[in-house]
Rosetta silent file (secondary structure, phi, psi, omega in degrees, C-alpha in Angstrom):
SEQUENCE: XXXXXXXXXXXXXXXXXXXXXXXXXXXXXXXXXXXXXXXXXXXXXXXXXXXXXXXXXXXXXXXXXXXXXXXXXXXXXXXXXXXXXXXXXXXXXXXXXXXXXXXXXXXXXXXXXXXXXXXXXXXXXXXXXXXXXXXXXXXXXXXXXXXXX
SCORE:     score description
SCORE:     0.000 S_00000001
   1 L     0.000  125.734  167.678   -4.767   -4.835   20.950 S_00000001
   2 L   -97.680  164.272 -157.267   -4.309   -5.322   17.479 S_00000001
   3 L   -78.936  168.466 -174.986   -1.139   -5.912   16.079 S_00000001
   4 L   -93.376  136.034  174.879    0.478   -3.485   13.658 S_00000001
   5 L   -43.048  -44.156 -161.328    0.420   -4.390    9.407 S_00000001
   6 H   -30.299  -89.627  152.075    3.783   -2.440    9.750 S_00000001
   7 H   -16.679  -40.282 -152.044    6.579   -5.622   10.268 S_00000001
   8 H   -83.093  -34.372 -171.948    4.715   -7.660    8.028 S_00000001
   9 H   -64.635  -58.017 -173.788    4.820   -4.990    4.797 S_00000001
  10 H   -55.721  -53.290  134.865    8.361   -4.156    5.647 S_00000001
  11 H   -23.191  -75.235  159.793    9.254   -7.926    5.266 S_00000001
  12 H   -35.064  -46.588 -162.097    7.315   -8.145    2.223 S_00000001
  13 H   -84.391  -37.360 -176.315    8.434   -5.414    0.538 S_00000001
  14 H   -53.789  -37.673 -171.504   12.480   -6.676    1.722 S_00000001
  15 H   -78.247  -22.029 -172.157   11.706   -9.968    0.236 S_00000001
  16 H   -89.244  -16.994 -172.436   10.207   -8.591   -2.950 S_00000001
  17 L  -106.719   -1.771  159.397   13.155   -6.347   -3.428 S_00000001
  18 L   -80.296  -50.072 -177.696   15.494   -9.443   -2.881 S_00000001
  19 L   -68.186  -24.109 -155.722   13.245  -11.774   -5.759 S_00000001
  20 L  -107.142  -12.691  178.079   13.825   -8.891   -7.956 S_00000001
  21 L   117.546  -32.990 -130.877   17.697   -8.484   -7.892 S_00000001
  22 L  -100.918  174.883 -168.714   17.417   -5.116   -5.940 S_00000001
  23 L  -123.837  134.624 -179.618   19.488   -3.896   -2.776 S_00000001
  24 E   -71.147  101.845 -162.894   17.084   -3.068   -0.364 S_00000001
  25 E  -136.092  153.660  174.859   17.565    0.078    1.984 S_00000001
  26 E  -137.972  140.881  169.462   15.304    1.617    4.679 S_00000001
  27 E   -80.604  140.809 -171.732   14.768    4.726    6.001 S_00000001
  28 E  -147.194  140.330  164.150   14.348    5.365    9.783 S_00000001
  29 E   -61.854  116.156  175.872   13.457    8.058   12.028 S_00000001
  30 L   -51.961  102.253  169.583   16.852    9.105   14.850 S_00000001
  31 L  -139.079 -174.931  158.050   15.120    9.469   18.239 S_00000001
  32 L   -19.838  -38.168 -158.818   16.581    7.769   21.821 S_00000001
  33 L   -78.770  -35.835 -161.743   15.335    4.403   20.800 S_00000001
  34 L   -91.891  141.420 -171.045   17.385    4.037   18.129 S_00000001
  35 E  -130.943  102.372  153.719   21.370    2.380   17.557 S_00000001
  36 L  -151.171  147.603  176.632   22.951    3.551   14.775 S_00000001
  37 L   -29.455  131.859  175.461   26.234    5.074   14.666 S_00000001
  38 L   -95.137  157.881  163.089   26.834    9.022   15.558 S_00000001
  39 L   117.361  -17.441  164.448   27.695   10.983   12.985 S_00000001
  40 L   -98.733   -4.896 -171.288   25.161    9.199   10.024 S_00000001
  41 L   -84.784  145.896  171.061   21.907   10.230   11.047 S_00000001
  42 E  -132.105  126.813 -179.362   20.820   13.928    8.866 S_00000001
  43 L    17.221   62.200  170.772   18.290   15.903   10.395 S_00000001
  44 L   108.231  -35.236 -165.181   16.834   13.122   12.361 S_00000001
  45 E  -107.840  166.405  179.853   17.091   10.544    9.981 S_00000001
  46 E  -166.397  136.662  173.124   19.071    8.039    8.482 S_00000001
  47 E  -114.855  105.137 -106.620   19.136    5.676    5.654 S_00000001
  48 E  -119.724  128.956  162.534   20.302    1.975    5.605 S_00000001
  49 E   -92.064  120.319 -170.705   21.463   -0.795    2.978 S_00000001
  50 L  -102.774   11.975  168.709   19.788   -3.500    4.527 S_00000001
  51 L   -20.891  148.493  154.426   21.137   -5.833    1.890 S_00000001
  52 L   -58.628  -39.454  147.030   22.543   -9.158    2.538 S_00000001
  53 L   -27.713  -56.352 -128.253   25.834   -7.544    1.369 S_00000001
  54 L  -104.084   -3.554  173.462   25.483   -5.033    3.122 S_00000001
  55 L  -153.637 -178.147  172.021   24.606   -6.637    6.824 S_00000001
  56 L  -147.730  131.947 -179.137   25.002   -9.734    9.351 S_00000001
  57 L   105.192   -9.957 -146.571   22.520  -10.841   11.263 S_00000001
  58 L   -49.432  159.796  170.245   19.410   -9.092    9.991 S_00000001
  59 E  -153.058  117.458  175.124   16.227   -9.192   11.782 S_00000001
  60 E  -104.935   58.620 -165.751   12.883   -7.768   10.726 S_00000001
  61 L   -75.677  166.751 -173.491   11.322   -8.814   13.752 S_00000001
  62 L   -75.726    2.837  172.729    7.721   -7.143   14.816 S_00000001
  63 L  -129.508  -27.367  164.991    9.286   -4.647   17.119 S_00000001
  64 E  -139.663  175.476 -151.403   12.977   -3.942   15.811 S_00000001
  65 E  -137.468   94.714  147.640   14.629   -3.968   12.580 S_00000001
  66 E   -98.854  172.411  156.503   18.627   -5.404   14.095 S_00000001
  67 E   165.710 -176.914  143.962   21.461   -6.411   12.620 S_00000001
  68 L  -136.723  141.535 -151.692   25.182   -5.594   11.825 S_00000001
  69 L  -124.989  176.528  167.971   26.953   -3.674    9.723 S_00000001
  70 L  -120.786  144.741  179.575   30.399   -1.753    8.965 S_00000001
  71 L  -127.098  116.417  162.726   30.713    2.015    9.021 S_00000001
  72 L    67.927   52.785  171.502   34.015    3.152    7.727 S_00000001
  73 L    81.778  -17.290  175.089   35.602   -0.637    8.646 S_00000001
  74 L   -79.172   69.969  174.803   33.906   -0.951   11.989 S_00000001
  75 L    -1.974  118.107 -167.454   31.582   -3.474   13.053 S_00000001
  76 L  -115.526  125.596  156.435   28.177   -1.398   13.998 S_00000001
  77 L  -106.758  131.419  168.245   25.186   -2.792   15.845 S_00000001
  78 E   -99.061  133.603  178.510   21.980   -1.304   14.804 S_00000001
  79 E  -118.893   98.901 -176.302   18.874   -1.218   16.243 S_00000001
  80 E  -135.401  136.022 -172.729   15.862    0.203   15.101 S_00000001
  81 E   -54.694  134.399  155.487   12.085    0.308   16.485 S_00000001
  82 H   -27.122  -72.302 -163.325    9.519   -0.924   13.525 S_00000001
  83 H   -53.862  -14.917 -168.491    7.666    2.417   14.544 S_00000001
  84 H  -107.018   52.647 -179.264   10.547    4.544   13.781 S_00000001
  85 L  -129.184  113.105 -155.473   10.992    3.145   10.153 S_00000001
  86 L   -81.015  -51.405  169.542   10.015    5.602    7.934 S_00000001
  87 E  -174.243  156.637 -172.610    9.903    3.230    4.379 S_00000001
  88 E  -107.408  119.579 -174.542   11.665    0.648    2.937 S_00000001
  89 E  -142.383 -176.983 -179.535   12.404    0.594   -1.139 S_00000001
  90 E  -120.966  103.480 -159.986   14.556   -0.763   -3.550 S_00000001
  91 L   -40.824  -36.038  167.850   17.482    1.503   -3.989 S_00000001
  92 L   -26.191  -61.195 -177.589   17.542    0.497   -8.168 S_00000001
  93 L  -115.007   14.882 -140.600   13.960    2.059   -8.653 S_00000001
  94 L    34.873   40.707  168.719   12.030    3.594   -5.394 S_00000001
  95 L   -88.794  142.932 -151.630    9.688    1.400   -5.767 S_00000001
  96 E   157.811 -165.507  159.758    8.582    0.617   -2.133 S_00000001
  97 E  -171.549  142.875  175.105    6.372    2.050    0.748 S_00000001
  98 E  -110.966  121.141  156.334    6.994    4.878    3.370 S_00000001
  99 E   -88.189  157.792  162.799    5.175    5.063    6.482 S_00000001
 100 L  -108.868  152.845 -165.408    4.180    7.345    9.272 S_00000001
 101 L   -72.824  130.111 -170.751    6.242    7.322   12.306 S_00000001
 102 L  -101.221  164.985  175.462    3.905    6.260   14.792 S_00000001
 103 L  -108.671 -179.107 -149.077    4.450    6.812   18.891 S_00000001
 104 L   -56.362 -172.459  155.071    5.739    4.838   21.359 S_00000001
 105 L    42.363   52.360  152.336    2.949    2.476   22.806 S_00000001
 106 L   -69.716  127.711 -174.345    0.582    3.644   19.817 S_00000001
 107 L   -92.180  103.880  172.175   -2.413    1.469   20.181 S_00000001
 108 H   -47.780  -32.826 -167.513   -3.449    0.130   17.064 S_00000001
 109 H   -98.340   42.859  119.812   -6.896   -0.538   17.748 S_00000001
 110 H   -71.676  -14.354 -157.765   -7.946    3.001   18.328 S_00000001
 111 L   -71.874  -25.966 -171.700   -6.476    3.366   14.653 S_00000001
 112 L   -61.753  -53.849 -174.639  -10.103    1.140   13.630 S_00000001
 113 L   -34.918  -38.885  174.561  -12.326    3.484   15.215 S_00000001
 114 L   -96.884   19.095  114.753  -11.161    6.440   12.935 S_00000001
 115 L   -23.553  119.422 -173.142  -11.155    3.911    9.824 S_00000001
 116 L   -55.889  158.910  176.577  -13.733    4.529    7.214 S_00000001
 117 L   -76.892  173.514 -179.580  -16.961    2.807    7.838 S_00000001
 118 L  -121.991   36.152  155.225  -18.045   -0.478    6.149 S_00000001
 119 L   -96.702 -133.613 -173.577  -21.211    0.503    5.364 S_00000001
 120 L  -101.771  -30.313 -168.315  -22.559    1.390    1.720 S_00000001
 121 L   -72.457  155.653 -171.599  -21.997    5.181    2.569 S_00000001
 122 L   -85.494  154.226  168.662  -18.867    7.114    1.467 S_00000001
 123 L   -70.683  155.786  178.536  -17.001    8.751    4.671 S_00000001
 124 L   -97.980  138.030  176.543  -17.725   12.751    4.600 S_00000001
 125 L   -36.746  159.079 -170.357  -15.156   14.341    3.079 S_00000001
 126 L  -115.527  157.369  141.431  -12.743   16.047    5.445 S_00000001
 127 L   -46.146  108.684 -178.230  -11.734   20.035    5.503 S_00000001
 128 L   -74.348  151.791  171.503   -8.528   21.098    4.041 S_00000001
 129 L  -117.665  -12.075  164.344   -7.554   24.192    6.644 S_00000001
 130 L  -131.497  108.394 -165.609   -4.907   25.225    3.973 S_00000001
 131 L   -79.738   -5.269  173.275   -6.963   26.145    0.726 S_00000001
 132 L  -116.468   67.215 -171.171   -4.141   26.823   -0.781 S_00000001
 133 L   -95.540  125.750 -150.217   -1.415   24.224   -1.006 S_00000001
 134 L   -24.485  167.915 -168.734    2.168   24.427   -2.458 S_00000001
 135 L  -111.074  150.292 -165.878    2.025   23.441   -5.825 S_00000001
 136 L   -65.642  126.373 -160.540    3.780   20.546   -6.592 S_00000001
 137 L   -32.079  128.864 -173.220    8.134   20.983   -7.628 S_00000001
 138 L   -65.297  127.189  164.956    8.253   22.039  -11.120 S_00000001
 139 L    96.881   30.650 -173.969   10.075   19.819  -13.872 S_00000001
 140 L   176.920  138.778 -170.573    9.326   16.633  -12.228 S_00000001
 141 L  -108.198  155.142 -148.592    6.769   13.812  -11.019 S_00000001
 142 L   -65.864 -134.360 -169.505    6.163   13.333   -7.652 S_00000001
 143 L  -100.114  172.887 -166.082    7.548   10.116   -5.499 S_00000001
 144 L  -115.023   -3.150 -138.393    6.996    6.474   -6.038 S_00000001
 145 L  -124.044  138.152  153.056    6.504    6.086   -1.732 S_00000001
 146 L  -107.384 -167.061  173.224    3.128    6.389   -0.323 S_00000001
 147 E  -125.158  137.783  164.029    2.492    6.747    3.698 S_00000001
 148 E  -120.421  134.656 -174.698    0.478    3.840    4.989 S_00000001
 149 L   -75.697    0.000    0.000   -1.124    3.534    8.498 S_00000001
């Protein structure tokens, strides 16, 4: 099985948003798996200063994201699966990267098979099924966050 890119970016990007002065916060998908406080999560979600301020303990280990923090004065421990970590940025700028939440036991190495080929040839284009897609919010350019597999 190969391992997931996931941990390693999310470290990278924490450390790069550390070198630069910035406070570092990540977003993560709410499901069962997850320890965080009730009453902070919004529609599913929830978003974190993962700061050195802002925690004790951290760990951006290759399967959870711990550590602990205070909510309202309270000592919190959080816990959140790598797969349920939706992107990590630097609160200052966005500048960052967003992911997609992958599921439990998600095998990485099925992800190569469906990987463009490495031959000379271009992949064939794929079929939009909605030919017509919202147009992008008026009076504004889009996000700084891509989604990476």
């Amino acid at each position: 099985m190969t391992e997931s890119t996931k941990p390693y970016l999310i470290r990278a990007i924490y450390e790069w948003c550390v070198d630069q002065g910035f406070t570092p916060y990540v977003a993560a998908a709410v499901d069962e798996r997850t320890r965080v406080p009730p009453g902070y999560a919004r529609d599913g979600q929830i978003v974190l200063n993962v700061s050195a301020d802002a925690t004790n303990g951290l760990q951006l280990g290759n399967d959870l994201v711990t550590f602990q923090a205070r909510f309202a004065g309270k000592v919190q421990s959080i816990s959140i699966p790598v797969e349920n970590v939706l992107a990590i940025y630097a609160r200052e700028n966005g500048h960052g990267m967003a992911f997609e939440v992958e599921a439990p036991g998600h095998d990485h190495a099925l992800d190569a098979e469906t990987e463009a080929p490495v031959s000379g040839e271009p992949p064939a284009p794929e079929t939009d099924p909605d030919p017509d897609p919202d147009p992008p919010p008026a009076g504004g350019k889009g996000g700084h966050l891509r989604i990476v597999k």
